[in-house]
N, CA, C and O atoms as a GROMACS GRO file, in nm:
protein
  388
    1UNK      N    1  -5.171   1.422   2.351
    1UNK     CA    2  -5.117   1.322   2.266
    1UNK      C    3  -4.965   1.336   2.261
    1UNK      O    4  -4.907   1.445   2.253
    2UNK      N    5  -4.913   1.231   2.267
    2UNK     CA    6  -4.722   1.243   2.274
    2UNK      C    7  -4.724   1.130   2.152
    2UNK      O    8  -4.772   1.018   2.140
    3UNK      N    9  -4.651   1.217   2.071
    3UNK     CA   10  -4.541   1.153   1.980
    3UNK      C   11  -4.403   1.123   2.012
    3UNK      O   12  -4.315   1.207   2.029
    4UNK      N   13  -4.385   0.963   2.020
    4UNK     CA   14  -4.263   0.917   2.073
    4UNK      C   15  -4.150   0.894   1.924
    4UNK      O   16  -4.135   0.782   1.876
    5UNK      N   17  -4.094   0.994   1.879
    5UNK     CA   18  -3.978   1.012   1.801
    5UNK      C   19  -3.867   0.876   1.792
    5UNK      O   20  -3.773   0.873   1.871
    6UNK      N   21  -3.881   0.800   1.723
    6UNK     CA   22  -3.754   0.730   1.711
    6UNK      C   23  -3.637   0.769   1.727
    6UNK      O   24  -3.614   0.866   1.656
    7UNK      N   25  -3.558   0.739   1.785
    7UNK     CA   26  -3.415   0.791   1.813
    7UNK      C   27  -3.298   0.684   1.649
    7UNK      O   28  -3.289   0.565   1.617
    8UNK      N   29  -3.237   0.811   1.596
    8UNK     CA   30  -3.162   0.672   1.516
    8UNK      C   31  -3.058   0.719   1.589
    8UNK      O   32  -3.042   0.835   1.627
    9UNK      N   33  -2.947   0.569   1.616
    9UNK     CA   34  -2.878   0.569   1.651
    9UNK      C   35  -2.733   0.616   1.554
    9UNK      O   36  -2.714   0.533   1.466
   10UNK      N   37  -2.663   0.694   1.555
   10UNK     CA   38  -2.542   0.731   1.492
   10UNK      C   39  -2.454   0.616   1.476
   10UNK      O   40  -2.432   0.560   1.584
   11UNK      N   41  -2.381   0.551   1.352
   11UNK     CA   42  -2.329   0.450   1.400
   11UNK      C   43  -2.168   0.506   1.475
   11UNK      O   44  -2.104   0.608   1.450
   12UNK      N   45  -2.139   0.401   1.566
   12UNK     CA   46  -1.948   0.476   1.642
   12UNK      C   47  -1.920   0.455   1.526
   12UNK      O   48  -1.950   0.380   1.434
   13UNK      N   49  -1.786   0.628   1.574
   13UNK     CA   50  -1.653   0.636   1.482
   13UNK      C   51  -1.563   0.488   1.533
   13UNK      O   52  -1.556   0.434   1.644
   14UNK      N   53  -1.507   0.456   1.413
   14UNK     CA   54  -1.395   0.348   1.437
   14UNK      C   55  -1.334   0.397   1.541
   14UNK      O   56  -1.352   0.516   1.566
   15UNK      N   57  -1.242   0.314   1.630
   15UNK     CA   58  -1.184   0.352   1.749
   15UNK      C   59  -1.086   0.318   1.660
   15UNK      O   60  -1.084   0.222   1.583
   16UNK      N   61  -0.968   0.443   1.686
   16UNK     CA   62  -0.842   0.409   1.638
   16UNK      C   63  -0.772   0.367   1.728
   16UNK      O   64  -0.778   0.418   1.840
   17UNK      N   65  -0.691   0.265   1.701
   17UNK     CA   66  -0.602   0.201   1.833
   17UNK      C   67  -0.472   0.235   1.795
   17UNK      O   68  -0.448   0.212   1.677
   18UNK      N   69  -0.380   0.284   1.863
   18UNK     CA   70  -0.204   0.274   1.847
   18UNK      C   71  -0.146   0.203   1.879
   18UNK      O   72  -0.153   0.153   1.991
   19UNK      N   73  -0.056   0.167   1.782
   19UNK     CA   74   0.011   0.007   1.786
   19UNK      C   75   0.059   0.010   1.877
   19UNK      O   76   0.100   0.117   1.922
   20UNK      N   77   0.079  -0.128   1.957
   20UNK     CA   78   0.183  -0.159   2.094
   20UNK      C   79   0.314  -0.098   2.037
   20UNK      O   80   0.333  -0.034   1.933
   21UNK      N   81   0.429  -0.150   2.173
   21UNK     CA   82   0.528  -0.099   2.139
   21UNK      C   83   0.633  -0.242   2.087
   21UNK      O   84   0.743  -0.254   2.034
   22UNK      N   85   0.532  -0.331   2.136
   22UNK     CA   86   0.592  -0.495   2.020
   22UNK      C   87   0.558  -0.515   1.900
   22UNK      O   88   0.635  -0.592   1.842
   23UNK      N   89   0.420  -0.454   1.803
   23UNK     CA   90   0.411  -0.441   1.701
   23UNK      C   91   0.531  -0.353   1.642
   23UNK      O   92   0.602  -0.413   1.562
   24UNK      N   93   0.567  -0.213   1.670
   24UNK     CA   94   0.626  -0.123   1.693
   24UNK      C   95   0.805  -0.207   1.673
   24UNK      O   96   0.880  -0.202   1.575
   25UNK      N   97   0.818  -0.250   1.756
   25UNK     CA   98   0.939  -0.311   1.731
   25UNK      C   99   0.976  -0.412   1.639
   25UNK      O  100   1.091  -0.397   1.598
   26UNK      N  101   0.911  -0.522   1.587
   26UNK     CA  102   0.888  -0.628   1.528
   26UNK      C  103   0.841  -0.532   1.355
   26UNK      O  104   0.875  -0.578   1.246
   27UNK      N  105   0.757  -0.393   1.373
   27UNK     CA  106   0.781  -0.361   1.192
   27UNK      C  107   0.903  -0.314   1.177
   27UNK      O  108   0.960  -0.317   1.068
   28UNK      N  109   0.980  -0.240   1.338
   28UNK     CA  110   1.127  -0.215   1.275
   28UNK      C  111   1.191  -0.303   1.261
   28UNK      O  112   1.259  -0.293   1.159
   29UNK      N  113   1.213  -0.424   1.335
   29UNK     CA  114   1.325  -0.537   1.311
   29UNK      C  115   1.312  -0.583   1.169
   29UNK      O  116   1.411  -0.622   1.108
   30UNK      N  117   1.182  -0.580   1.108
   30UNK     CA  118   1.152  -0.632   0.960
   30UNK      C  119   1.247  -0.529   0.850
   30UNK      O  120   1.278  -0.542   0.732
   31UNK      N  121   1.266  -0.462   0.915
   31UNK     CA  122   1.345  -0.364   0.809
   31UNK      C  123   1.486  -0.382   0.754
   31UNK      O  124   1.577  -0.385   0.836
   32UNK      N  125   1.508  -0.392   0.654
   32UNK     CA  126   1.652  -0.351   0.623
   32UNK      C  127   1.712  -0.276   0.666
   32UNK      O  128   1.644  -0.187   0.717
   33UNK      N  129   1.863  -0.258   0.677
   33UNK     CA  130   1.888  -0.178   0.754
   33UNK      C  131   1.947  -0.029   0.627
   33UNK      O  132   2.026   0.059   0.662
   34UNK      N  133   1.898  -0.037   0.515
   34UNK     CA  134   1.857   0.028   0.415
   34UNK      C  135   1.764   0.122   0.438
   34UNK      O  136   1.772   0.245   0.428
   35UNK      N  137   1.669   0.048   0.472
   35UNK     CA  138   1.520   0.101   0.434
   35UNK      C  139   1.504   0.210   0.632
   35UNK      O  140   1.424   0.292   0.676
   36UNK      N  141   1.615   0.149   0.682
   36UNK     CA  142   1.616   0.213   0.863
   36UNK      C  143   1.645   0.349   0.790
   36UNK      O  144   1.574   0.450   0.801
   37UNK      N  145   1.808   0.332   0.682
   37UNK     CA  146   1.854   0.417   0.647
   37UNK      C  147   1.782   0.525   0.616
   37UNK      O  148   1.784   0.632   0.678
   38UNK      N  149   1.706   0.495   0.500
   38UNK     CA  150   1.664   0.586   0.420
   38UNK      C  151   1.564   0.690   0.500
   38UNK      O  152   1.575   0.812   0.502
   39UNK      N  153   1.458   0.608   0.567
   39UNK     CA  154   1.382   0.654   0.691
   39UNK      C  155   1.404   0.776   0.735
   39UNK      O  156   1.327   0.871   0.751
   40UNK      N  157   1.566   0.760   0.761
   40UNK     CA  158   1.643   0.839   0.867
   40UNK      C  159   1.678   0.991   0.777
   40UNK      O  160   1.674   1.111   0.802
   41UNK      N  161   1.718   0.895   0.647
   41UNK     CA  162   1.735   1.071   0.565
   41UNK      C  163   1.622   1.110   0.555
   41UNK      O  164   1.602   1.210   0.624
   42UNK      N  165   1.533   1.075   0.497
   42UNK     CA  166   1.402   1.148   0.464
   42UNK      C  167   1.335   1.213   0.610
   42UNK      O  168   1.266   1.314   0.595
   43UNK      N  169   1.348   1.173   0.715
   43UNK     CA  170   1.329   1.261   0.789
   43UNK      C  171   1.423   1.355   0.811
   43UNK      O  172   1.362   1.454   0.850
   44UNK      N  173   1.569   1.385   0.805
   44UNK     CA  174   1.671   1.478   0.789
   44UNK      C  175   1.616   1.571   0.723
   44UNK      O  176   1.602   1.683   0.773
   45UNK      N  177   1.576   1.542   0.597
   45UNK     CA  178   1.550   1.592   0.466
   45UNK      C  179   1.404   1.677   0.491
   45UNK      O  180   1.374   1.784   0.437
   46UNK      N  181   1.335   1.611   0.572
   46UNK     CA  182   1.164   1.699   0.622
   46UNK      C  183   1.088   1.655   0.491
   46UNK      O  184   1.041   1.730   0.406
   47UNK      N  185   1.088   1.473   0.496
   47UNK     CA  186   1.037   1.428   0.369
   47UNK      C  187   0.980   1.311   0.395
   47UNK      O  188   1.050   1.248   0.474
   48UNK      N  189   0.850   1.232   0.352
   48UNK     CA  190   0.818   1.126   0.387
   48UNK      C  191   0.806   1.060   0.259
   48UNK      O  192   0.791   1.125   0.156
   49UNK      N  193   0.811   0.934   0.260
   49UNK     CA  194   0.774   0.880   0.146
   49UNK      C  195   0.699   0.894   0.051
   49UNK      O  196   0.710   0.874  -0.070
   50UNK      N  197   0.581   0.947   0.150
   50UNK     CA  198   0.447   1.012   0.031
   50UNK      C  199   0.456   1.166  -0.028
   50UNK      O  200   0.415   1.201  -0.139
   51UNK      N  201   0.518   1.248   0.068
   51UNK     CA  202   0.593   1.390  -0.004
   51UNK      C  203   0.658   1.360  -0.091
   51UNK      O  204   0.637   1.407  -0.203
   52UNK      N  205   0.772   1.257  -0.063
   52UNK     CA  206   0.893   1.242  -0.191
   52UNK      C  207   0.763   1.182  -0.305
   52UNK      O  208   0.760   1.273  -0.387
   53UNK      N  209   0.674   1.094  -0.343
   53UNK     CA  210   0.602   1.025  -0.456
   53UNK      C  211   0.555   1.157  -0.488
   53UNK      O  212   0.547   1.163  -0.611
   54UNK      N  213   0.517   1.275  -0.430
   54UNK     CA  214   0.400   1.347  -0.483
   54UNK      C  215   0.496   1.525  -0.535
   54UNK      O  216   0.451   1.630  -0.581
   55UNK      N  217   0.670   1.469  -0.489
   55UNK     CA  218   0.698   1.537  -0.617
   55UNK      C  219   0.718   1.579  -0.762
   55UNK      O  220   0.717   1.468  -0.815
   56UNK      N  221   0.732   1.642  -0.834
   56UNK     CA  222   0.783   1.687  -0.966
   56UNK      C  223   0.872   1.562  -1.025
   56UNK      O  224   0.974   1.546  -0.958
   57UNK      N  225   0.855   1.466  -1.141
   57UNK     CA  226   0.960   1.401  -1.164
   57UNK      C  227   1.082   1.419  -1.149
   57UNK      O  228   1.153   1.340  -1.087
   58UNK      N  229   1.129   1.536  -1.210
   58UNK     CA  230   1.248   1.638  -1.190
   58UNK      C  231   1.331   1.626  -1.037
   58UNK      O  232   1.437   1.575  -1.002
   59UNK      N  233   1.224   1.700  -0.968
   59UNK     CA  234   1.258   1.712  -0.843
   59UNK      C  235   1.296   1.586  -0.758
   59UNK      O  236   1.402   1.562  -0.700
   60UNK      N  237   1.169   1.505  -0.768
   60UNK     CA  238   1.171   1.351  -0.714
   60UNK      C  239   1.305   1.307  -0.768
   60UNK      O  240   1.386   1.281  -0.678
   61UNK      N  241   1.365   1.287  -0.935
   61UNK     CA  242   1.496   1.235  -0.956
   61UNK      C  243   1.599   1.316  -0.854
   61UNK      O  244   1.661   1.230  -0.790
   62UNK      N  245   1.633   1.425  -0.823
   62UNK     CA  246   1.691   1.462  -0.751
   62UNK      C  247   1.725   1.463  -0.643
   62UNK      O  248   1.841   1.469  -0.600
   63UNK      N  249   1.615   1.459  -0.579
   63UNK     CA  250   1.605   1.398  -0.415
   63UNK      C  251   1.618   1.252  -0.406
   63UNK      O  252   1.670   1.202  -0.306
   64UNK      N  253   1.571   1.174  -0.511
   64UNK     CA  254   1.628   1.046  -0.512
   64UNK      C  255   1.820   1.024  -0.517
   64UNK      O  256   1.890   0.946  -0.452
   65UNK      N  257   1.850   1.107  -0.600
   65UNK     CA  258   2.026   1.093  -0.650
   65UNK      C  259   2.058   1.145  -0.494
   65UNK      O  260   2.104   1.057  -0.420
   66UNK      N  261   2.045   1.238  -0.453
   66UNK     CA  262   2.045   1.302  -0.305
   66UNK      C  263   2.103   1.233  -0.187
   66UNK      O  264   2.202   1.246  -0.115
   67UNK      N  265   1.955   1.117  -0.201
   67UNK     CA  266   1.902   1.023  -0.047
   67UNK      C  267   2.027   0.896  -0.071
   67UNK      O  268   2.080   0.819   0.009
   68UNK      N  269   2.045   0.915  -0.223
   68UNK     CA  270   2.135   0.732  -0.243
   68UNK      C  271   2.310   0.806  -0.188
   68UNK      O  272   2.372   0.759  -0.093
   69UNK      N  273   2.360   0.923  -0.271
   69UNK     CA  274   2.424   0.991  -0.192
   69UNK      C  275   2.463   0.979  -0.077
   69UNK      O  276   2.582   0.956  -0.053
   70UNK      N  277   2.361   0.996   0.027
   70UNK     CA  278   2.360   1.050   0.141
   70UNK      C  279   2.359   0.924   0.206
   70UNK      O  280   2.416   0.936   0.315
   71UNK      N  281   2.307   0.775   0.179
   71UNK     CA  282   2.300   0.656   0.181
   71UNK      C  283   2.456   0.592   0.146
   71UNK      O  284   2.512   0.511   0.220
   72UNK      N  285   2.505   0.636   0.042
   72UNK     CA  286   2.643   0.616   0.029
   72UNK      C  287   2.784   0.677   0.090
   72UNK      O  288   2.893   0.620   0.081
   73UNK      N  289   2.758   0.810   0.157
   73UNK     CA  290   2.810   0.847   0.271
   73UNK      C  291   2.827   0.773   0.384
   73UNK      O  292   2.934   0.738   0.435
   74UNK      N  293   2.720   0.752   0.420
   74UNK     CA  294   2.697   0.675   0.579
   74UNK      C  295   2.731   0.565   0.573
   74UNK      O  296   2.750   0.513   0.683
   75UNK      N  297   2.755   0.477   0.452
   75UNK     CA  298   2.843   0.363   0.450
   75UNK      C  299   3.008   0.364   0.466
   75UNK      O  300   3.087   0.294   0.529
   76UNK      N  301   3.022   0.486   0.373
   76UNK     CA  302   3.166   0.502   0.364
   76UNK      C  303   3.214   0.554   0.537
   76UNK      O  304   3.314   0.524   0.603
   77UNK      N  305   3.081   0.650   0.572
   77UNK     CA  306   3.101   0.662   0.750
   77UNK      C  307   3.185   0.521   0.860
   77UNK      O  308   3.291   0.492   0.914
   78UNK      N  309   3.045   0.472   0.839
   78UNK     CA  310   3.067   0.335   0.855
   78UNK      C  311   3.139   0.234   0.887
   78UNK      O  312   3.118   0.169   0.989
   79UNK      N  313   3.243   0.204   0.791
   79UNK     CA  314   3.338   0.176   0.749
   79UNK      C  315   3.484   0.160   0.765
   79UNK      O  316   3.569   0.071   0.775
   80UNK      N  317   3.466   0.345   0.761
   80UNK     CA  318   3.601   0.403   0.785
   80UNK      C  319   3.640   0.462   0.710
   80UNK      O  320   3.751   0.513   0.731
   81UNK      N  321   3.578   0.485   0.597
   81UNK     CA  322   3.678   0.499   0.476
   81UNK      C  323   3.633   0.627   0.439
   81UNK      O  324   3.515   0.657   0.422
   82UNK      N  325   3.762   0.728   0.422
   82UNK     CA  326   3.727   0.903   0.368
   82UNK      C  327   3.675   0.872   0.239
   82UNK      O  328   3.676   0.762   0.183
   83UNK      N  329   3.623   0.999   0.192
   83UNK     CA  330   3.539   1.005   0.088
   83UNK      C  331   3.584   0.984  -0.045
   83UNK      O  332   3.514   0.966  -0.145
   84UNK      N  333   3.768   0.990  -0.033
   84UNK     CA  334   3.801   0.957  -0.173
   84UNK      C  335   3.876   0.799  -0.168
   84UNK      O  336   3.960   0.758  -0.248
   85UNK      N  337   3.828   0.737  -0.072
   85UNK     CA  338   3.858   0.608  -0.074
   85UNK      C  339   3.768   0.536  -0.163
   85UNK      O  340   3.657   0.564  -0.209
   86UNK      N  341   3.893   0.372  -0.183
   86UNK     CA  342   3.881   0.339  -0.310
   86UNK      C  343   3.767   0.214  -0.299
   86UNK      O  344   3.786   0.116  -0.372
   87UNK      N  345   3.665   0.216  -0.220
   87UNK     CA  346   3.606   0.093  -0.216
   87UNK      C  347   3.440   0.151  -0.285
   87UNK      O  348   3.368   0.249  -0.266
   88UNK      N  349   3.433   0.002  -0.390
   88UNK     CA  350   3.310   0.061  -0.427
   88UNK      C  351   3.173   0.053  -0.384
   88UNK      O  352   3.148   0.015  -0.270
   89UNK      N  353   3.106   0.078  -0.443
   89UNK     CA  354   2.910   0.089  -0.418
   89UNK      C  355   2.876  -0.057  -0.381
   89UNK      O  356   2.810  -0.100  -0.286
   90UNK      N  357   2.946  -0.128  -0.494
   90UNK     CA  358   2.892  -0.329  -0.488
   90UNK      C  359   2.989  -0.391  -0.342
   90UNK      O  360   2.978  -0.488  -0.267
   91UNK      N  361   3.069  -0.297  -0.352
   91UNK     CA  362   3.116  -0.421  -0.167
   91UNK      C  363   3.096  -0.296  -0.069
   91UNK      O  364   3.124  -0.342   0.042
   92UNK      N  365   3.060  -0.150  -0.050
   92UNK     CA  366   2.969  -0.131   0.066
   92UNK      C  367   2.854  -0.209   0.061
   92UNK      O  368   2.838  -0.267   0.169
   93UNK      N  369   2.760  -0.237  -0.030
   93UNK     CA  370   2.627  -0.333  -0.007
   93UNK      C  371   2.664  -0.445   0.024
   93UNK      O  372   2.584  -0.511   0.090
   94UNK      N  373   2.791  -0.507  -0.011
   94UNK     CA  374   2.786  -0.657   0.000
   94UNK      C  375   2.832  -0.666   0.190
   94UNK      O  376   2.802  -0.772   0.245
   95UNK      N  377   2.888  -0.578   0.259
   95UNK     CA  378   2.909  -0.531   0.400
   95UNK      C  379   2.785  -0.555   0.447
   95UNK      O  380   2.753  -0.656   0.509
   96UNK      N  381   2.708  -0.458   0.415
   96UNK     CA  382   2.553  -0.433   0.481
   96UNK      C  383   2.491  -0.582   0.448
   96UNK      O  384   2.462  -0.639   0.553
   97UNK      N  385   2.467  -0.651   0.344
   97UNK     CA  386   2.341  -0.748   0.300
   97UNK      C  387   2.415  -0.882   0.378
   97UNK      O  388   2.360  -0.992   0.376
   0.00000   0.00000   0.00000
């Protein structure tokens, strides 16, 4: 006598696909060139968006004052203008926007 065992089938793992390199380009062009910025420190920094949310308020305010800092540098870079030059925060943004 043979007992024929049903086989269940496992359902497939999702196939993960990696984005083209035109998706890829088209979420960077969507970017501010802010948000390129910030990107750029927080990886400097060995920080991602979700590390920086899942710090210490404390800490998080700090690394926030930090990144805008470090964001306000690279304008004054930018620019031209040394660090004790007289141009402010509202017309480096108004440059960039």
């Amino acid at each position: 006598m043979f007992i024929n065992l049903q086989s269940i089938d496992e359902p497939e793992e999702p196939q993960l696909t990696s984005p083209s390199a035109t998706e890829i380009f088209l979420e960077e062009a969507q970017k501010s060139p802010i948000e390129r910025m910030r990107e750029q420190i927080l990886a400097e920094l060995g920080l991602s968006e979700e590390s920086l949310a899942q710090l210490p308020p404390d800490e998080k305010r700090a690394m926030e004052d930090k990144i805008r800092e470090m964001i306000e540098e690279k304008f004054r870079q930018g620019m031209g203008v040394d660090q004790a030059g007289s141009e402010s925060n509202a017309s480096m943004i108004s440059v960039v926007a």
